[in-house]
KOLSE-699486 format. One line per 3 residues: number of its first residue (from 1); their letters; for each residue x, y, z of N, C-alpha, C. Coordinates in nm, 2 decimals, padded with zeros to 4 digits. Layout:
<gumis>
NUM = a = X:Y:Z:X:Y:Z:X:Y:Z | ... $
</gumis>
This chain:
<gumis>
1 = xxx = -03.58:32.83:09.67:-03.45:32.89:09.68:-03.41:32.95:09.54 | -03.28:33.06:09.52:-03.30:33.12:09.45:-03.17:33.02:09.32 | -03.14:33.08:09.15:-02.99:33.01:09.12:-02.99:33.09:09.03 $
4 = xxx = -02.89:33.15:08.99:-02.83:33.25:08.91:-02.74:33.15:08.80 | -02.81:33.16:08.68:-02.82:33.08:08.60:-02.72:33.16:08.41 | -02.65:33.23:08.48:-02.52:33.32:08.43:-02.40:33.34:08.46 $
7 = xxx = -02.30:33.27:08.46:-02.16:33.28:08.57:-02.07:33.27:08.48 | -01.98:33.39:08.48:-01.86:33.34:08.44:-01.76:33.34:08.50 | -01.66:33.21:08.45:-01.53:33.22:08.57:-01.38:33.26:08.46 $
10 = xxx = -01.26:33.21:08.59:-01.14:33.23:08.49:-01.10:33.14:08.34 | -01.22:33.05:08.33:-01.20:32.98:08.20:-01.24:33.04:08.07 | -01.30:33.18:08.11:-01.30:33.25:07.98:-01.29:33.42:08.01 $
13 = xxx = -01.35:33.48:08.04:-01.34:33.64:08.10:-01.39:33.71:08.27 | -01.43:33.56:08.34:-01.43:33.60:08.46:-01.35:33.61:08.56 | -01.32:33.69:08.70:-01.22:33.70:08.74:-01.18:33.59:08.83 $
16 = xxx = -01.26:33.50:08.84:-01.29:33.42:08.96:-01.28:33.22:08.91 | -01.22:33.18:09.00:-01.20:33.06:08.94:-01.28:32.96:08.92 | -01.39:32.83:08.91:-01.50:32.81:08.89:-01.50:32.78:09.07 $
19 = xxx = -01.44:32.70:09.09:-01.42:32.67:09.24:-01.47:32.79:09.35 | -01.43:32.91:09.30:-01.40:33.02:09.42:-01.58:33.06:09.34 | -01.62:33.10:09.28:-01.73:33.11:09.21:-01.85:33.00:09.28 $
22 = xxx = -01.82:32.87:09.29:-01.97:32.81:09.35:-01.93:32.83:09.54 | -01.81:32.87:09.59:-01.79:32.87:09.70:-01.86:33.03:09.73 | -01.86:33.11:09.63:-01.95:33.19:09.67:-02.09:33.19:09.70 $
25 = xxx = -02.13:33.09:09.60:-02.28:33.11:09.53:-02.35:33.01:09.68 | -02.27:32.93:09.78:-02.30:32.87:09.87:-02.29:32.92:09.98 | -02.22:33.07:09.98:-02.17:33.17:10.11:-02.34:33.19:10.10 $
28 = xxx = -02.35:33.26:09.94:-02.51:33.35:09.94:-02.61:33.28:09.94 | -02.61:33.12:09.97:-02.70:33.06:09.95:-02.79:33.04:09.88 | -02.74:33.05:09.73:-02.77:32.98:09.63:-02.79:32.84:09.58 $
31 = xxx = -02.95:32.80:09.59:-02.89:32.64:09.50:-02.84:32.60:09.42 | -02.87:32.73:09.36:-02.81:32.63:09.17:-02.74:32.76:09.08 | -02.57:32.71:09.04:-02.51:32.80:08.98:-02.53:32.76:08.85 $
34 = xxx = -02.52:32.82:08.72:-02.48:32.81:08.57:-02.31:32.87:08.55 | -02.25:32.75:08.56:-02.11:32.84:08.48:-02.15:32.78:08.29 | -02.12:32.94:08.29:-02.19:32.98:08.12:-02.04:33.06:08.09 $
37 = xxx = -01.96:32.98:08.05:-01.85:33.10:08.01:-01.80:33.08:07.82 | -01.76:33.17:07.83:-01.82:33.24:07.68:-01.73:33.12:07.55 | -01.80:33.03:07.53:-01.74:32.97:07.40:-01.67:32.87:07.46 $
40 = xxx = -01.67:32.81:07.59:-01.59:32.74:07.64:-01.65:32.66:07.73 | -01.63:32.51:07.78:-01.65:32.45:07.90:-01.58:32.44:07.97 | -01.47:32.46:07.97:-01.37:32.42:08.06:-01.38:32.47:08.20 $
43 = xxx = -01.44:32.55:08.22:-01.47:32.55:08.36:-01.61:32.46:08.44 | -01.60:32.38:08.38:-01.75:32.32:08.41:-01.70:32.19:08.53 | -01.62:32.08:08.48:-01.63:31.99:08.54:-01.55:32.02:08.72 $
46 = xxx = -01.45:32.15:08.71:-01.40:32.16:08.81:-01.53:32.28:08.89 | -01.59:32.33:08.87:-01.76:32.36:08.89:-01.85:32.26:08.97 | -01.83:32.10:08.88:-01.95:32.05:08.94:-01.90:32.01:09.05 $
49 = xxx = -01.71:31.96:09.05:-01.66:31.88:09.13:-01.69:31.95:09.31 | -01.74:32.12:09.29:-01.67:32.21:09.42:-01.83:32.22:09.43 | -01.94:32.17:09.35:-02.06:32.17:09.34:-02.10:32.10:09.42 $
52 = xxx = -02.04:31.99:09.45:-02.08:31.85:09.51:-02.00:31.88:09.69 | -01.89:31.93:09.65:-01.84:31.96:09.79:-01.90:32.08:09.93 | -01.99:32.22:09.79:-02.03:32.28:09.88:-02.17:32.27:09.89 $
55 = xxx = -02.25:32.17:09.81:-02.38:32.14:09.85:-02.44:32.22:09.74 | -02.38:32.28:09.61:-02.46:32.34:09.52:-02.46:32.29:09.35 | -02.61:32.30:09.30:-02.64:32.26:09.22:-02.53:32.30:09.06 $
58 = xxx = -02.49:32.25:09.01:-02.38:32.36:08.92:-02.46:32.30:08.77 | -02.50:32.40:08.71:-02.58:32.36:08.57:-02.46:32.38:08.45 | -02.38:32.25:08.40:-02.35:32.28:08.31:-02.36:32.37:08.20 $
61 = xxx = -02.32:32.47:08.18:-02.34:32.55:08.04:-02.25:32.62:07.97 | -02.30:32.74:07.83:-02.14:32.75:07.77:-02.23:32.86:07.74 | -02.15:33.02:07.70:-02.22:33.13:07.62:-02.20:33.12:07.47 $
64 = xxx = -02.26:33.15:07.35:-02.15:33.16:07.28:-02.24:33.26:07.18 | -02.11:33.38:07.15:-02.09:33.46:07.10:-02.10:33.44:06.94 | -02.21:33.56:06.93:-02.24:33.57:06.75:-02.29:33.67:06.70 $
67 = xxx = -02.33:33.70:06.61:-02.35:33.79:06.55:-02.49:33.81:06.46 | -02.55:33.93:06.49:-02.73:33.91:06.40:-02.75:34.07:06.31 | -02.73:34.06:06.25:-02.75:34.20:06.19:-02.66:34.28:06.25 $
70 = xxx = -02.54:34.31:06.23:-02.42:34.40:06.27:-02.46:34.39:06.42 | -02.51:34.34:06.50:-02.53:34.40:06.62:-02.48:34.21:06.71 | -02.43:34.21:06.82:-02.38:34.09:06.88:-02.52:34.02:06.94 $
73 = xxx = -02.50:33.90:06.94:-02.63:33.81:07.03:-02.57:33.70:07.06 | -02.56:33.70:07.17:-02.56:33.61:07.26:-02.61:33.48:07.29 | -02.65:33.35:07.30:-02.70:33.25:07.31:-02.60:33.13:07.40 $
76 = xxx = -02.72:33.11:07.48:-02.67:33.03:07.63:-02.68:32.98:07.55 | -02.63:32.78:07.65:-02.68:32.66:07.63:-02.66:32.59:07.78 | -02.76:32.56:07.80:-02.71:32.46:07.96:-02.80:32.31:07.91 $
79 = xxx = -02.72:32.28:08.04:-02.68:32.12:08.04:-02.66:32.04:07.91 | -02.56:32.10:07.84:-02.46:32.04:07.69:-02.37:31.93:07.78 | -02.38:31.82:07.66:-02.26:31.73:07.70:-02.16:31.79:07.68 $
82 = xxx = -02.08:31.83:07.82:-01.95:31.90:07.76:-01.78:31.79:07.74 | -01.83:31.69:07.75:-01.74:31.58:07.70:-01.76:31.54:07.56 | -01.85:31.58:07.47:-01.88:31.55:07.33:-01.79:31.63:07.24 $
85 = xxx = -01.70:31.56:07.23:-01.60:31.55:07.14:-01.60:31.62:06.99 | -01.72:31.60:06.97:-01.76:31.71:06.82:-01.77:31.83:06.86 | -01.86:31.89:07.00:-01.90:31.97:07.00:-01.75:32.05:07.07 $
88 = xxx = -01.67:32.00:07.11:-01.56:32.01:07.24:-01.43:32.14:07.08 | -01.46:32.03:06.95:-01.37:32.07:06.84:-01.44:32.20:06.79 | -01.55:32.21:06.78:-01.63:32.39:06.75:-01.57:32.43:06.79 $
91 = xxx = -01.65:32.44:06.96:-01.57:32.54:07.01:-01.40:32.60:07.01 | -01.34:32.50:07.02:-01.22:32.50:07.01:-01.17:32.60:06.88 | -01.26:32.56:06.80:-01.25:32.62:06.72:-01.27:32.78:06.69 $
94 = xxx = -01.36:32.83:06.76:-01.44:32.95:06.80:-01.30:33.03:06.92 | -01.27:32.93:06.98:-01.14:33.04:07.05:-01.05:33.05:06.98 | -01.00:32.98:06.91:-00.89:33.01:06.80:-00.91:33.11:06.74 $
97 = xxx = -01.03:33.12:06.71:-01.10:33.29:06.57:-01.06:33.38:06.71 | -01.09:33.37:06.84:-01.11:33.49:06.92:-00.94:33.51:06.96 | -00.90:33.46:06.96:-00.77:33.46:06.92:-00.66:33.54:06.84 $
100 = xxx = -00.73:33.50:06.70:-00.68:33.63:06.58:-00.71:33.74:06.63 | -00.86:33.75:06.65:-00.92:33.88:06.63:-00.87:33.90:06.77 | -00.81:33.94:06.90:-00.78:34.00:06.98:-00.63:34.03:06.95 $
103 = xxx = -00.55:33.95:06.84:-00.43:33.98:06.80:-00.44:34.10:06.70 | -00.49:34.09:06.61:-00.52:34.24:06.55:-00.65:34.35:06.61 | -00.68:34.33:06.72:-00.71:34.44:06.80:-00.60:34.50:06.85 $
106 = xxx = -00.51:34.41:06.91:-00.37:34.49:06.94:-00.29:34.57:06.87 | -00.28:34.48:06.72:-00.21:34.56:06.63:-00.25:34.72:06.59 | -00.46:34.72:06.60:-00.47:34.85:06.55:-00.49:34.96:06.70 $
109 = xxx = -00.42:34.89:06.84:-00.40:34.99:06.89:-00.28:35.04:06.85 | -00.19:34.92:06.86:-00.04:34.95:06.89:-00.04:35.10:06.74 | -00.11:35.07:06.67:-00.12:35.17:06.52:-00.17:35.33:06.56 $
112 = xxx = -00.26:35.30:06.67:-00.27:35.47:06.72:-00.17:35.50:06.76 | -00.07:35.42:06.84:00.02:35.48:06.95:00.03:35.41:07.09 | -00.05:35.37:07.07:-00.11:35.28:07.24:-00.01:35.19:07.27 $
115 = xxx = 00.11:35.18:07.39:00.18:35.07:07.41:00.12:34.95:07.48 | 00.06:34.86:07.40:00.00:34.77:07.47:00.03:34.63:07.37 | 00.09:34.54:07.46:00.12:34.38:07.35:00.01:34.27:07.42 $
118 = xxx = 00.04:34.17:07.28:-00.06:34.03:07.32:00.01:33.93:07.45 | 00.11:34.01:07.51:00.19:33.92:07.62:00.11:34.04:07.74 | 00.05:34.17:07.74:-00.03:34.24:07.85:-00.16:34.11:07.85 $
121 = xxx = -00.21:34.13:07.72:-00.33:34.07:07.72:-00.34:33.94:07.75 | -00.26:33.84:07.74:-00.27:33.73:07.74:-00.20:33.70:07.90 | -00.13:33.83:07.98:-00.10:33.85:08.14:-00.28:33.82:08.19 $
124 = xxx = -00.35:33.90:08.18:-00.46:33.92:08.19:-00.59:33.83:08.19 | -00.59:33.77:08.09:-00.66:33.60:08.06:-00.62:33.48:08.15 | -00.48:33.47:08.15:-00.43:33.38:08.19:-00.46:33.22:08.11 $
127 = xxx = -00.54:33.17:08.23:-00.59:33.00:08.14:-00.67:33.06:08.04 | -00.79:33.15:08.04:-00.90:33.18:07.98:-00.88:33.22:07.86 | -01.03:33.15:07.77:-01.05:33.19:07.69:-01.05:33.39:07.62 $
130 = xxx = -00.98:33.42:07.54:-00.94:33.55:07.50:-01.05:33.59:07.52 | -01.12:33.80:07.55:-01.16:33.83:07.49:-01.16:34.02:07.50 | -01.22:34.05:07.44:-01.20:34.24:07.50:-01.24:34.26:07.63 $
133 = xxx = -01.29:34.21:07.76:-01.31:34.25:07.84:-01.10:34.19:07.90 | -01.00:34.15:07.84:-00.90:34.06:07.89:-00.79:34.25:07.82 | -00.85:34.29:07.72:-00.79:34.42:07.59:-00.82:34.53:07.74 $
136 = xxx = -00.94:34.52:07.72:-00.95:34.68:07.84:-00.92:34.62:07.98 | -00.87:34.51:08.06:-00.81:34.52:08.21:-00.69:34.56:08.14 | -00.65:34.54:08.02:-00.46:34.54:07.99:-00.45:34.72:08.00 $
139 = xxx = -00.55:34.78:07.96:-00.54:34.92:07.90:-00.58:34.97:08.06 | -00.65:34.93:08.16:-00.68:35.01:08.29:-00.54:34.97:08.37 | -00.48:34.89:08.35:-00.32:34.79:08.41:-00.20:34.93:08.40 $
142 = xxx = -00.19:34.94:08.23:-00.15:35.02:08.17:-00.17:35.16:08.17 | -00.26:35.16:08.26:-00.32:35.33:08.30:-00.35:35.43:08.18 | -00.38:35.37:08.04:-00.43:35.42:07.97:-00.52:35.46:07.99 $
145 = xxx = -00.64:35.38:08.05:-00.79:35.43:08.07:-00.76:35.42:08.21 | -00.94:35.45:08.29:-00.96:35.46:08.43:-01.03:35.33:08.45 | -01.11:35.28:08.34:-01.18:35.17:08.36:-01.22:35.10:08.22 $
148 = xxx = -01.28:35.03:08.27:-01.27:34.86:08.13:-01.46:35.02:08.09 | -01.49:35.02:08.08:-01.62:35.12:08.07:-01.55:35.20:07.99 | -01.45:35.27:08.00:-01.40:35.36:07.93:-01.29:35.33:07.80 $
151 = xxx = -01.23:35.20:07.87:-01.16:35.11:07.73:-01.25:35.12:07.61 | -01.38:35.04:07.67:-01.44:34.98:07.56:-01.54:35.11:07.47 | -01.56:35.23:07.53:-01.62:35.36:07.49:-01.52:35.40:07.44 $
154 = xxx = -01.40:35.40:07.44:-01.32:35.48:07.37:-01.24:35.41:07.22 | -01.21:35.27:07.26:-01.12:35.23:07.19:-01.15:35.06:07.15 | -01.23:35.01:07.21:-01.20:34.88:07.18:-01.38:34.83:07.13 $
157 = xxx = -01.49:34.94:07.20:-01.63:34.89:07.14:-01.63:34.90:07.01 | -01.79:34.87:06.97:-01.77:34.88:06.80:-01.77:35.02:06.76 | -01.75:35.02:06.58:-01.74:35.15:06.55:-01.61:35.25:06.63 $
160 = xxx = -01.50:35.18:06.74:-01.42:35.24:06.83:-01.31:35.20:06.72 | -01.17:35.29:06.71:-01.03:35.28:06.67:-00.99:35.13:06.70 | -01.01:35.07:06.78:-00.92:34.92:06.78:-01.00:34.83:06.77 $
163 = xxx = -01.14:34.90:06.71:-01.24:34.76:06.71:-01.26:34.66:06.56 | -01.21:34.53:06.60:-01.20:34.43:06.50:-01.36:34.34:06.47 | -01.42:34.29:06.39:-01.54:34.24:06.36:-01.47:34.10:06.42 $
166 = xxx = -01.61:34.04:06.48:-01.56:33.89:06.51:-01.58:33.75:06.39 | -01.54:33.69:06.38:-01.54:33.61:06.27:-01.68:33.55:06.25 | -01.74:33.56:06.15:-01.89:33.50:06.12:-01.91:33.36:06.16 $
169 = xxx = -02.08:33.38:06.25:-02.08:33.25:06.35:-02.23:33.33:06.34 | -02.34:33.26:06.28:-02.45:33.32:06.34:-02.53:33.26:06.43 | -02.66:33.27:06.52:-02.71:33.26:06.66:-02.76:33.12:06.61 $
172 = xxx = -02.82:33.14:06.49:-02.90:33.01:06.44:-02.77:32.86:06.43 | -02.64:32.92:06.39:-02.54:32.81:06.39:-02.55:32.75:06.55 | -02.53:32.87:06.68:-02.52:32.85:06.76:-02.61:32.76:06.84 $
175 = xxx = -02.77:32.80:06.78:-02.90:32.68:06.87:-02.86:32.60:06.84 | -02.78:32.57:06.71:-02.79:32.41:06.62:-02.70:32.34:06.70 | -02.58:32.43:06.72:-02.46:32.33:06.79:-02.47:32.30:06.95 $
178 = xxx = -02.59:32.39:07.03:-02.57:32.35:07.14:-02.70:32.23:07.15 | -02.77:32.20:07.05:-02.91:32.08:07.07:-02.83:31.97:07.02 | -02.72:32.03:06.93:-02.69:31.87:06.89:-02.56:31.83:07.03 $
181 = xxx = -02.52:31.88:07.11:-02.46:31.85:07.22:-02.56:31.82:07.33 | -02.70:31.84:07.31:-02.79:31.79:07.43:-02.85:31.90:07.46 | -02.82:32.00:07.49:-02.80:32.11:07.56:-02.96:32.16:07.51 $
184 = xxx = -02.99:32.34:07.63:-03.12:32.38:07.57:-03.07:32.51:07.51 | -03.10:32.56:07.41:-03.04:32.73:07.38:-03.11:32.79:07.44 | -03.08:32.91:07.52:-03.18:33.04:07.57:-03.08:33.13:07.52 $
187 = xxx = -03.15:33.22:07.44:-03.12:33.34:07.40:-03.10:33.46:07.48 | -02.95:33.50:07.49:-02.93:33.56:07.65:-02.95:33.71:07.61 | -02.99:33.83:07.75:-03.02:33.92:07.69:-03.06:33.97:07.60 $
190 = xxx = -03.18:33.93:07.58:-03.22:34.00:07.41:-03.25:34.12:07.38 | -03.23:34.19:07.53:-03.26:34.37:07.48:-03.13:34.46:07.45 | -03.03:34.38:07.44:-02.91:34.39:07.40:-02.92:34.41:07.24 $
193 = xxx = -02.97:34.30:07.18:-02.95:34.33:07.02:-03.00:34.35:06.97 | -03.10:34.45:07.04:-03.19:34.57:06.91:-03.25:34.54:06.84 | -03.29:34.43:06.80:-03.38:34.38:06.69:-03.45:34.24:06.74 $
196 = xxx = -03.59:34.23:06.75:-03.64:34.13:06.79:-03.70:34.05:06.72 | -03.64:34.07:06.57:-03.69:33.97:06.52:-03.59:33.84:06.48 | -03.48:33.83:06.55:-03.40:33.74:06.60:-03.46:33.64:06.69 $
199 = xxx = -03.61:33.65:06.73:-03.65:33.60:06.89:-03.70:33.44:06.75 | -03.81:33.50:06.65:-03.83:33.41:06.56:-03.74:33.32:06.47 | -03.67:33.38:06.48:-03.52:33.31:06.35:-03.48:33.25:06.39 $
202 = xxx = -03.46:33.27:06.53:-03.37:33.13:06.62:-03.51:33.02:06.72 | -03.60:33.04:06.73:-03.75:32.98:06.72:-03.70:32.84:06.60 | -03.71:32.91:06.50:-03.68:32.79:06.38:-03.59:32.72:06.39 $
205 = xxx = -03.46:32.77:06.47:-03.39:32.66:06.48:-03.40:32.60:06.60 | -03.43:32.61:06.70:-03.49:32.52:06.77:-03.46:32.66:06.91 | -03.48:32.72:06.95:-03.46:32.82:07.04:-03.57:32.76:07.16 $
208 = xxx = -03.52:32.73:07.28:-03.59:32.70:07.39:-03.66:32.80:07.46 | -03.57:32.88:07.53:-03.61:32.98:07.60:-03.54:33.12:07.59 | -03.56:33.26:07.64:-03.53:33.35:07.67:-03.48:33.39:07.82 $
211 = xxx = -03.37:33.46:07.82:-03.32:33.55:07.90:-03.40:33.66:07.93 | -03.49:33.64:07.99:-03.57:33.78:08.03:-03.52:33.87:08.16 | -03.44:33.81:08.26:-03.40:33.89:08.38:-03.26:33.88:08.36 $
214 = xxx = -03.22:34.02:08.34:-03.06:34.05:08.34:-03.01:34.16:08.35 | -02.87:34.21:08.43:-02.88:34.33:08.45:-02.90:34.48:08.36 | -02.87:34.40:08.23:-02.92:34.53:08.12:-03.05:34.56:08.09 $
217 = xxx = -03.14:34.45:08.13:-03.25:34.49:08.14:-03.34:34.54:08.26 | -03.40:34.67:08.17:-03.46:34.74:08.28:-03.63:34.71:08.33 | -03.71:34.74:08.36:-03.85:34.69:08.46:-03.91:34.70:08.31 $
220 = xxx = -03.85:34.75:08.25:-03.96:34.78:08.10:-03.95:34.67:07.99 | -03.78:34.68:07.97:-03.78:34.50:07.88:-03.81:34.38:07.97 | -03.78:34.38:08.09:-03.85:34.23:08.14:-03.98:34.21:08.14 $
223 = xxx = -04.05:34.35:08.14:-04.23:34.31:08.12:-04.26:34.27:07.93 | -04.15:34.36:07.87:-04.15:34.31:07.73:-04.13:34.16:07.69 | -04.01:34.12:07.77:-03.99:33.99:07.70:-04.04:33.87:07.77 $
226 = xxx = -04.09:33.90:07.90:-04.14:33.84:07.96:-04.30:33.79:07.89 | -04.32:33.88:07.82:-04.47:33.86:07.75:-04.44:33.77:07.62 | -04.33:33.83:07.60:-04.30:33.74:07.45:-04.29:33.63:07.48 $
229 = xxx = -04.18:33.60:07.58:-04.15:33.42:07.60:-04.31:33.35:07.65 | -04.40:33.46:07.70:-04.52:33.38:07.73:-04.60:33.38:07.60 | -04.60:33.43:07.49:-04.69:33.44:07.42:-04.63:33.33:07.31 $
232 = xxx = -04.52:33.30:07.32:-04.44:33.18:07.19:-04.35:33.09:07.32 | -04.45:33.04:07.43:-04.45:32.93:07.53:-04.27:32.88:07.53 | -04.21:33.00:07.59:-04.02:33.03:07.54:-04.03:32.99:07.74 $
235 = xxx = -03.92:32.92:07.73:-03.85:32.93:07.92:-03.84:33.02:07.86 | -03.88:33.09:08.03:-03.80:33.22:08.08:-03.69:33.19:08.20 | -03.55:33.26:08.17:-03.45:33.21:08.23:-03.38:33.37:08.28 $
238 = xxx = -03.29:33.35:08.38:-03.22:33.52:08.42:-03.11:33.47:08.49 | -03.07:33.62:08.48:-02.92:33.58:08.59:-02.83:33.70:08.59 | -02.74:33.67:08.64:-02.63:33.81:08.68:-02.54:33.87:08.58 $
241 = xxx = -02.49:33.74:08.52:-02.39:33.74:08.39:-02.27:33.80:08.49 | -02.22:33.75:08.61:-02.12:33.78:08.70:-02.03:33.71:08.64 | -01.91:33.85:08.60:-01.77:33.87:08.56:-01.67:33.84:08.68 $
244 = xxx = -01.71:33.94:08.79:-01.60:34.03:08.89:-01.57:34.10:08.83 | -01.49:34.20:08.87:-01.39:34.31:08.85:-01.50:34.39:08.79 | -01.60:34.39:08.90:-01.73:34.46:08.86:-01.77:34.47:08.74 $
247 = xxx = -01.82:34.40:08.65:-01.83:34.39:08.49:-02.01:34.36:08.54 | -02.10:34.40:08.52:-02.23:34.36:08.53:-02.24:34.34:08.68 | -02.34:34.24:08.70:-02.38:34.26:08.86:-02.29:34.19:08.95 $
250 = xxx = -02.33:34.19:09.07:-02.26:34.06:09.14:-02.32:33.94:09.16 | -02.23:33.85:09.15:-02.34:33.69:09.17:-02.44:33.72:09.24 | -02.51:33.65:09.18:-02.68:33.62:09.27:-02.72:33.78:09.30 $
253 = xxx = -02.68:33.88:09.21:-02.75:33.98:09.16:-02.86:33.95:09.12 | -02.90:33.88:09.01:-02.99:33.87:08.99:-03.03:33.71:08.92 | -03.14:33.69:08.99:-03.20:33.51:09.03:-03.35:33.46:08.96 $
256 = xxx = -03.35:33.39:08.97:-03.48:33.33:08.92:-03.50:33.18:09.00 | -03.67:33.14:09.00:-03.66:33.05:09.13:-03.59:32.94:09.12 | -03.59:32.84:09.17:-03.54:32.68:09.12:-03.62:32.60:09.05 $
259 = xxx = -03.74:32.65:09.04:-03.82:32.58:08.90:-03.78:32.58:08.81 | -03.72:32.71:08.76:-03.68:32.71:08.62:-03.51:32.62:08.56 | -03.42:32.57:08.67:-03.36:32.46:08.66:-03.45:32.36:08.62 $
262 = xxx = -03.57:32.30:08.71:-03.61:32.19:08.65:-03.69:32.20:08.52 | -03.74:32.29:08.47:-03.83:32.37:08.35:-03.69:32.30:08.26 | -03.53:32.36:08.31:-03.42:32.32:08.14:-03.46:32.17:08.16 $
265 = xxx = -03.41:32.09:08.27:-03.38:31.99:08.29:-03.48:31.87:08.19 | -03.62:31.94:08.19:-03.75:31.90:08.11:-03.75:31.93:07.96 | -03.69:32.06:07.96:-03.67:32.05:07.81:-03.56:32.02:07.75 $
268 = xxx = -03.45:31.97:07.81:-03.36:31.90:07.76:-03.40:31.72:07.71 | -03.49:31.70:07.77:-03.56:31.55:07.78:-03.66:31.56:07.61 | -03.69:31.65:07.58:-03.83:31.67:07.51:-03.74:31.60:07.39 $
</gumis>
């Protein structure tokens, strides 16, 4: 059976609550979900609780956002103690930075002209952790743009008029803090950050596996990175990276078998 090992819910930029999220993933007959939401657990325990109710597997995990050479990278972590109290205060920490920085994203719209405040954006989030996909629903709400696609091309991506740098956090910080919570790092999308010599640098810090199936990658980087994770003995791991509000695919878009659950489960032991 199949598990989409990418999920985000309303505890950080998805639209869906962790609950309504594994009640899907059991409509589509999914065994095993990953709620992975970006810098945050908090959607985890009410995950496993609706995990156990609808008969599916829920893999603990967290995304968390960083930076590699001007360019963003990404790095999972599943099955992290998400009750570890050290690791609980990082993060915590990590939303507070995403916090400023979506507060002076506002400021340098409101500076073009743009009528948009941190009470739209923070309409928008709700519980969840801040982030620019929370800036562009406020701006499609606001009928500024037509879509979060055209927010983020026009005004809110990088090098765009309201775009703020995120506060320094590198990938290698990020392997470190999800092994010392238990956890395994996989390095998510990596045809995203343009440069692969990030695949080595985070290797040294203890880098488990790769994200080779994901919807930004096309038939060409999954045969690419699929070779790499085989050639430096990397899990290979995939998934949807399911937002809602159409942001990437739809759950259980895209899957990988149930081996590769027990492949983390094994290297979390090692």
């Amino acid at each position: 059976m199949s598990v989409d090992l990418h999920v985000h819910t309303t505890a950080s930029d998805g639209s869906k609550e962790p609950k309504e999220v594994v009640r899907q993933a059991a409509l589509l007959g999914l065994r095993a979900v990953a709620i992975t939401d970006h810098d945050t657990v908090r959607g985890v325990e009410e995950g496993l609780s609706f995990g156990t109710a609808y008969s599916v597997e829920v893999v603990p995990g967290v995304e968390i956002n960083t930076d590699f050479n001007a360019r963003e990278a990404h790095v999972l972590g599943y099955y992290v103690d998400f009750k570890n109290q050290a690791f609980l205060e990082r993060l915590n920490s990590l939303a507070n930075a995403r916090t400023i920085r979506i507060e002076k994203m506002v400021a340098r719209l409101q500076s073009i002209g743009l009528p948009i405040t941190m009470a739209d954006v923070l309409r928008e989030a709700g519980d969840g952790t801040l982030g620019r996909p929370h800036v562009a629903a406020s701006l499609v709400r606001l009928g500024i743009v037509a879509s979060a696609d055209e927010a983020f091309e026009r005004f809110i991506g990088r090098n765009r008029p309201g775009y703020v740098p995120r506060s320094k956090f590198a990938p290698q910080e990020a392997v470190e803090l999800i092994l010392e919570a238990g956890g395994v790092p996989v390095l998510a999308h990596p045809g995203t950050v343009g440069d692969d010599r990030i695949i080595e640098c985070l290797m040294e810090a203890g880098l488990k596996g790769l994200e080779v199936y994901h919807p930004d990658h096309d038939e060409k980087m999954v045969e690419h990175y699929l070779a790499i994770a085989r050639s430096l003995e990397l899990l290979v791991t995939g998934g949807s990276d399911y937002h809602g509000r159409g942001y990437h695919a739809c759950l259980g878009g895209v899957t990988v078998p149930y081996s590769v659950v027990k492949a983390l489960q094994q290297a979390r032991q090692v």
